[in-house]
DOLOTI-359735 format. One record per residue: x, y, z of N, C-alpha, C in turn; residue in one letter. Coordinates in nm, 4 decimals. Example, Ala and Ser with C-alpha at 12.3 -4.5 7.8 and 13.67 -1.06 7.14 Angstrom:
<pts>
1.3190, -0.5690, 0.7800, 1.2300, -0.4500, 0.7800, 1.3200, -0.3300, 0.7800, A
1.2850, -0.2250, 0.7080, 1.3670, -0.1060, 0.7140, 1.2900, 0.0030, 0.7870, S
</pts>
This chain:
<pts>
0.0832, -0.1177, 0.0000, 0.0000, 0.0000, 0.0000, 0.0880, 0.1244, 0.0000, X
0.0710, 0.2397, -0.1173, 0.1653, 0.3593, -0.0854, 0.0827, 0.4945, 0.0000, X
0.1371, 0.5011, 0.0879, 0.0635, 0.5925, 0.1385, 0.0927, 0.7450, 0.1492, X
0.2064, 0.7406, 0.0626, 0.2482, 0.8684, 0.0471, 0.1228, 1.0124, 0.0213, X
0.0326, 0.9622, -0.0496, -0.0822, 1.0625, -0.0897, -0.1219, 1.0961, 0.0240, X
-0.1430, 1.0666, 0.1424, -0.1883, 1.0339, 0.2842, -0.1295, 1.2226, 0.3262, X
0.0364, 1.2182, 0.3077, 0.1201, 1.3324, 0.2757, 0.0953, 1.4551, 0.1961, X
0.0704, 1.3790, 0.1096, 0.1098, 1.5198, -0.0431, -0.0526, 1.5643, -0.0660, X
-0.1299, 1.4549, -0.0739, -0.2828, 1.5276, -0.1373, -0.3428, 1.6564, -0.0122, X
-0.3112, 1.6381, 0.0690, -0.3431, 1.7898, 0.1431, -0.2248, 1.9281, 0.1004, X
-0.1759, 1.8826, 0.0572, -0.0871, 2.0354, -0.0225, -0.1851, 2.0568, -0.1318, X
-0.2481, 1.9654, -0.2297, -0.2948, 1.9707, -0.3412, -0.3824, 2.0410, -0.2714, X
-0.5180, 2.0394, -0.1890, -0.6303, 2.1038, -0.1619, -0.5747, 2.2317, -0.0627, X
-0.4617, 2.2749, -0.0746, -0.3827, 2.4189, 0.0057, -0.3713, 2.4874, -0.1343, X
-0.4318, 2.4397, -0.2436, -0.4293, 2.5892, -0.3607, -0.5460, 2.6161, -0.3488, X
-0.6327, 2.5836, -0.2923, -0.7485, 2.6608, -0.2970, -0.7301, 2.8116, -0.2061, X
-0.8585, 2.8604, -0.2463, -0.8518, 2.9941, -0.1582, -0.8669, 2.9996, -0.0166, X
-0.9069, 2.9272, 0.0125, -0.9423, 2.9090, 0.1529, -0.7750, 2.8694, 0.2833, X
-0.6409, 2.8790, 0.1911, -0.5215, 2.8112, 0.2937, -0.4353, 2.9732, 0.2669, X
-0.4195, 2.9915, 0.3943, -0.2903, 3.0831, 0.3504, -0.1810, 3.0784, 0.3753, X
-0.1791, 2.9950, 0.4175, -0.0279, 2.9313, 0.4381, 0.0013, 2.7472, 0.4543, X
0.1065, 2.7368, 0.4413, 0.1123, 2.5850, 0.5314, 0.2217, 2.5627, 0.5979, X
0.2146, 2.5086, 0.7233, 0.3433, 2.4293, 0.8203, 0.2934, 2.2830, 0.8470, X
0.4497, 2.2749, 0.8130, 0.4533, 2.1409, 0.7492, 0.5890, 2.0580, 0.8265, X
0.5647, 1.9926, 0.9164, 0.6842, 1.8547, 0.9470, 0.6265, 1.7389, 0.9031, X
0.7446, 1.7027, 0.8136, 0.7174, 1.6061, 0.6912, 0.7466, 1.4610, 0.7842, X
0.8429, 1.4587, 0.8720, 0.9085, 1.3291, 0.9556, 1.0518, 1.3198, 0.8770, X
1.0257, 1.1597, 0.8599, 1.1402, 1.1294, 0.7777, 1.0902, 1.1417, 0.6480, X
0.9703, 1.1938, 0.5607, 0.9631, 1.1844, 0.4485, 1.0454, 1.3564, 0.3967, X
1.0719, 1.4183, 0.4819, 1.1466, 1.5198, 0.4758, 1.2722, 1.4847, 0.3731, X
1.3125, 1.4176, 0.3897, 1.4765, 1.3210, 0.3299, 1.4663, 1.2352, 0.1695, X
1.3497, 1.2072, 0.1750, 1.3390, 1.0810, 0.1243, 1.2362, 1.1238, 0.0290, X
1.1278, 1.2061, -0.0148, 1.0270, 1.2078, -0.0745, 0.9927, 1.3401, -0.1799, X
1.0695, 1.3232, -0.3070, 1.0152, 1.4014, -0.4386, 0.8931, 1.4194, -0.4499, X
0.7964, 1.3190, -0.4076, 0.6834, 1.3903, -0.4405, 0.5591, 1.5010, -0.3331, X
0.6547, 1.4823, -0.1982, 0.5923, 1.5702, -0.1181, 0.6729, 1.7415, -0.1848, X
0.7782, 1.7301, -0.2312, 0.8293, 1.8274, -0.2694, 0.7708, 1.9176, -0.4048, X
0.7021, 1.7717, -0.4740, 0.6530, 1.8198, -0.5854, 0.5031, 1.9014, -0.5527, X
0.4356, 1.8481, -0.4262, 0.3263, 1.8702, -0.4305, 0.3401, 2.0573, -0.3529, X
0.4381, 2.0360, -0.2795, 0.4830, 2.1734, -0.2478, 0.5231, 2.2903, -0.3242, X
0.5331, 2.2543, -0.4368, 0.6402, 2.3600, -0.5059, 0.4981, 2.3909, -0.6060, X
0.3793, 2.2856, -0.6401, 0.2398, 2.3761, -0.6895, 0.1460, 2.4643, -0.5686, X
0.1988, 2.5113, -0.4704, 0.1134, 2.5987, -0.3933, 0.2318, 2.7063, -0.3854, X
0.1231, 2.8420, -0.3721, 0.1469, 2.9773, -0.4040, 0.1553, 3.0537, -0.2373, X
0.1509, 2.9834, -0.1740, 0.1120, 3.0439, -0.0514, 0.2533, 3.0173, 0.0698, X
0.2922, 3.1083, 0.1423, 0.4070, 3.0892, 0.2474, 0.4018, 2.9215, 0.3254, X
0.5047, 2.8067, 0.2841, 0.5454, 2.7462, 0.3513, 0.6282, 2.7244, 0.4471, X
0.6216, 2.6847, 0.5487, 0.7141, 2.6949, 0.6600, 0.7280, 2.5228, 0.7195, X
0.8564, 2.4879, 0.7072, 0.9245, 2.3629, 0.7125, 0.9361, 2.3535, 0.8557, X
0.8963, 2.3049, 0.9760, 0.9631, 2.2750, 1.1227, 1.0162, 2.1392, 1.1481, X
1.0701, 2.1079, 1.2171, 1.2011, 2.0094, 1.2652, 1.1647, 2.0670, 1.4258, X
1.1380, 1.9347, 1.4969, 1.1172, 1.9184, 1.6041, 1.2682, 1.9189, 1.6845, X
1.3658, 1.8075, 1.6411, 1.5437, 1.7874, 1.6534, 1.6198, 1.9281, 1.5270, X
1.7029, 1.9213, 1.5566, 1.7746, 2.0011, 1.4568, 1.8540, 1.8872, 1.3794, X
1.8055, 1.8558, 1.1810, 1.8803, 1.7629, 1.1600, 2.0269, 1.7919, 1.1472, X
2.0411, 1.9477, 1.1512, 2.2308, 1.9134, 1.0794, 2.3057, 1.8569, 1.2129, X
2.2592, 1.8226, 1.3495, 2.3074, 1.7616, 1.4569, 2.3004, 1.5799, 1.4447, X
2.2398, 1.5998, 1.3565, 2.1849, 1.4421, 1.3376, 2.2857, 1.3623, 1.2367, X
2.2212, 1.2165, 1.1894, 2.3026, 1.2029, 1.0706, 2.2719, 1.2173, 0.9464, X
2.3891, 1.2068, 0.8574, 2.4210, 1.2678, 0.7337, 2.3207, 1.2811, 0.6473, X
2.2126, 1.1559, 0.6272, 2.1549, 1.1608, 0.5690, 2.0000, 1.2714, 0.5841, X
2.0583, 1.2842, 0.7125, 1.9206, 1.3673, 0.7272, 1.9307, 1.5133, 0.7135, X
2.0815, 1.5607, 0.6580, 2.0877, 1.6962, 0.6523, 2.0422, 1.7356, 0.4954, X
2.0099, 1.6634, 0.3817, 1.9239, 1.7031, 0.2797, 1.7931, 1.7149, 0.3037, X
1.7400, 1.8232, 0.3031, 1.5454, 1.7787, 0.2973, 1.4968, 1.8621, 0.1509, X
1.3804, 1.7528, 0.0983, 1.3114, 1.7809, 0.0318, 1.2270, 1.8340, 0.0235, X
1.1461, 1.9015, 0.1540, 1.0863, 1.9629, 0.1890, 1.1418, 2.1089, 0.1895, X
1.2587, 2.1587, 0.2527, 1.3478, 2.2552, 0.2201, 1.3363, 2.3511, 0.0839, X
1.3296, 2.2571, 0.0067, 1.3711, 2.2901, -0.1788, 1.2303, 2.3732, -0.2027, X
1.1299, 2.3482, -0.1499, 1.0286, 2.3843, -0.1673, 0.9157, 2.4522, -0.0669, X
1.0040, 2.5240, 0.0348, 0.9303, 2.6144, 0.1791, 1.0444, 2.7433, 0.1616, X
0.9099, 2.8212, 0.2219, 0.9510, 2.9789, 0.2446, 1.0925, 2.9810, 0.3439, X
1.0626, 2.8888, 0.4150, 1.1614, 2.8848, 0.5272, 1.1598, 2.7757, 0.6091, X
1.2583, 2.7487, 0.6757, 1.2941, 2.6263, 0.8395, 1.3023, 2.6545, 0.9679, X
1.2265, 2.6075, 1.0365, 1.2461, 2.6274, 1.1901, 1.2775, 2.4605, 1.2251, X
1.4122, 2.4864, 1.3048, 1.4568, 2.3438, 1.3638, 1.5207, 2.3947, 1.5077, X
1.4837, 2.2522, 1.5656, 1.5703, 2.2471, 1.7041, 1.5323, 2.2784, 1.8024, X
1.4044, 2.3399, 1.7891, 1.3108, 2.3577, 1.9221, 1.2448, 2.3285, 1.9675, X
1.2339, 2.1837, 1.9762, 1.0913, 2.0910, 1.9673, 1.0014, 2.1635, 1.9314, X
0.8522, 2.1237, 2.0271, 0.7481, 2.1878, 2.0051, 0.7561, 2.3477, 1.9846, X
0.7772, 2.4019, 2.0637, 0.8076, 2.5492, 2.0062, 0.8373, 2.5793, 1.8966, X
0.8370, 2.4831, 1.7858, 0.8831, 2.5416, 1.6402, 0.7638, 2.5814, 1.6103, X
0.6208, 2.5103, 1.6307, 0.4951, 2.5181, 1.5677, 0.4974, 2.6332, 1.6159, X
0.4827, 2.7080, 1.7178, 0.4632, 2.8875, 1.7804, 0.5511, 2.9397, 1.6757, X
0.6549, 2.9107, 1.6793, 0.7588, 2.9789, 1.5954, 0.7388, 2.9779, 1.4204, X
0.6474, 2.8654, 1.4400, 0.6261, 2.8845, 1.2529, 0.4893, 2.9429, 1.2422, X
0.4050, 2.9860, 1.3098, 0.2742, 3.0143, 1.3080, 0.2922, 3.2164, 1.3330, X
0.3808, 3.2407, 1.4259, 0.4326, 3.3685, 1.3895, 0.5294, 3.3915, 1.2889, X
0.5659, 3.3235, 1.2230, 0.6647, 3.3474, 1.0639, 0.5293, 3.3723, 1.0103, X
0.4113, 3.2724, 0.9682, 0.3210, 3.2942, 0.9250, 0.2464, 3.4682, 0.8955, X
0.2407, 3.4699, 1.0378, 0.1747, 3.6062, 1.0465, 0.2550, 3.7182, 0.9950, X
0.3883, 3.6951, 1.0034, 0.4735, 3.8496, 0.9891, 0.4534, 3.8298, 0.8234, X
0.4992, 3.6999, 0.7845, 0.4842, 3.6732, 0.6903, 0.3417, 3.7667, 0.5581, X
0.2256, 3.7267, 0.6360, 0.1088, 3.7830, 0.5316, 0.0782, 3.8981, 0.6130, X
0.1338, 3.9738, 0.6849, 0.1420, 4.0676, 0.7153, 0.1368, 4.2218, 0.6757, X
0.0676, 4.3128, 0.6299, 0.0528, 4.3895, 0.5335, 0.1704, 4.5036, 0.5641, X
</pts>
C-alpha cells in the first residue's frame, strides 16, 4: 500500500482559496520524498518547514530535505516550540 498521498494530497487542496499558508513537518519523508516536494512547489502560498530535533546535529543523511527545496523557510531544534515559531513566521509573513 503507498501511502504517500496520505502526505502530499493535502498540499494539493492548500491551492485553494481558503489556505494561507502551510506548516509542514514532513518526519522522515522530509529526506526521502520528491513527491511531497513536488506537491509543495504547486502551492502559491508561504510554507514553513519545522524540525522538532535540529537535523544538521543528526546524521548525514538527514541533513538534505526535500521539503526545504520547496518552503519559504525552516524552523529546527526547538521541539514543540517550532509550531509557535512557525505560526508567527506565518503572520509576519502575510502581514501587510
Amino acid at each position: 500500500m503507498n501511502t504517500i498521498g496520505v502526505l502530499s494530497d493535502p498540499f494539493a487542496s492548500s491551492t485553494s482559496a481558503c489556505s494561507s499558508a502551510v506548516i509542514v513537518n514532513a518526519a522522515a519523508y522530509t529526506h526521502t520524498s520528491v513527491a511531497v516536494l513536488d506537491a509543495l512547489k504547486m502551492l502559491s502560498v508561504p510554507v514553513i518547514e519545522v524540525h522538532l530535533s535540529n537535523p544538521a546535529r543528526r546524521e548525514n543523511f538527514r541533513h538534505t530535505s526535500y521539503v526545504a527545496m520547496g518552503a519559504t523557510g525552516t524552523i529546527a531544534g526547538f521541539g514543540g516550540l517550532g509550531y509557535r515559531l512557525a505560526l508567527e513566521a506565518v503572520a509576519a509573513l502575510l502581514s501587510p
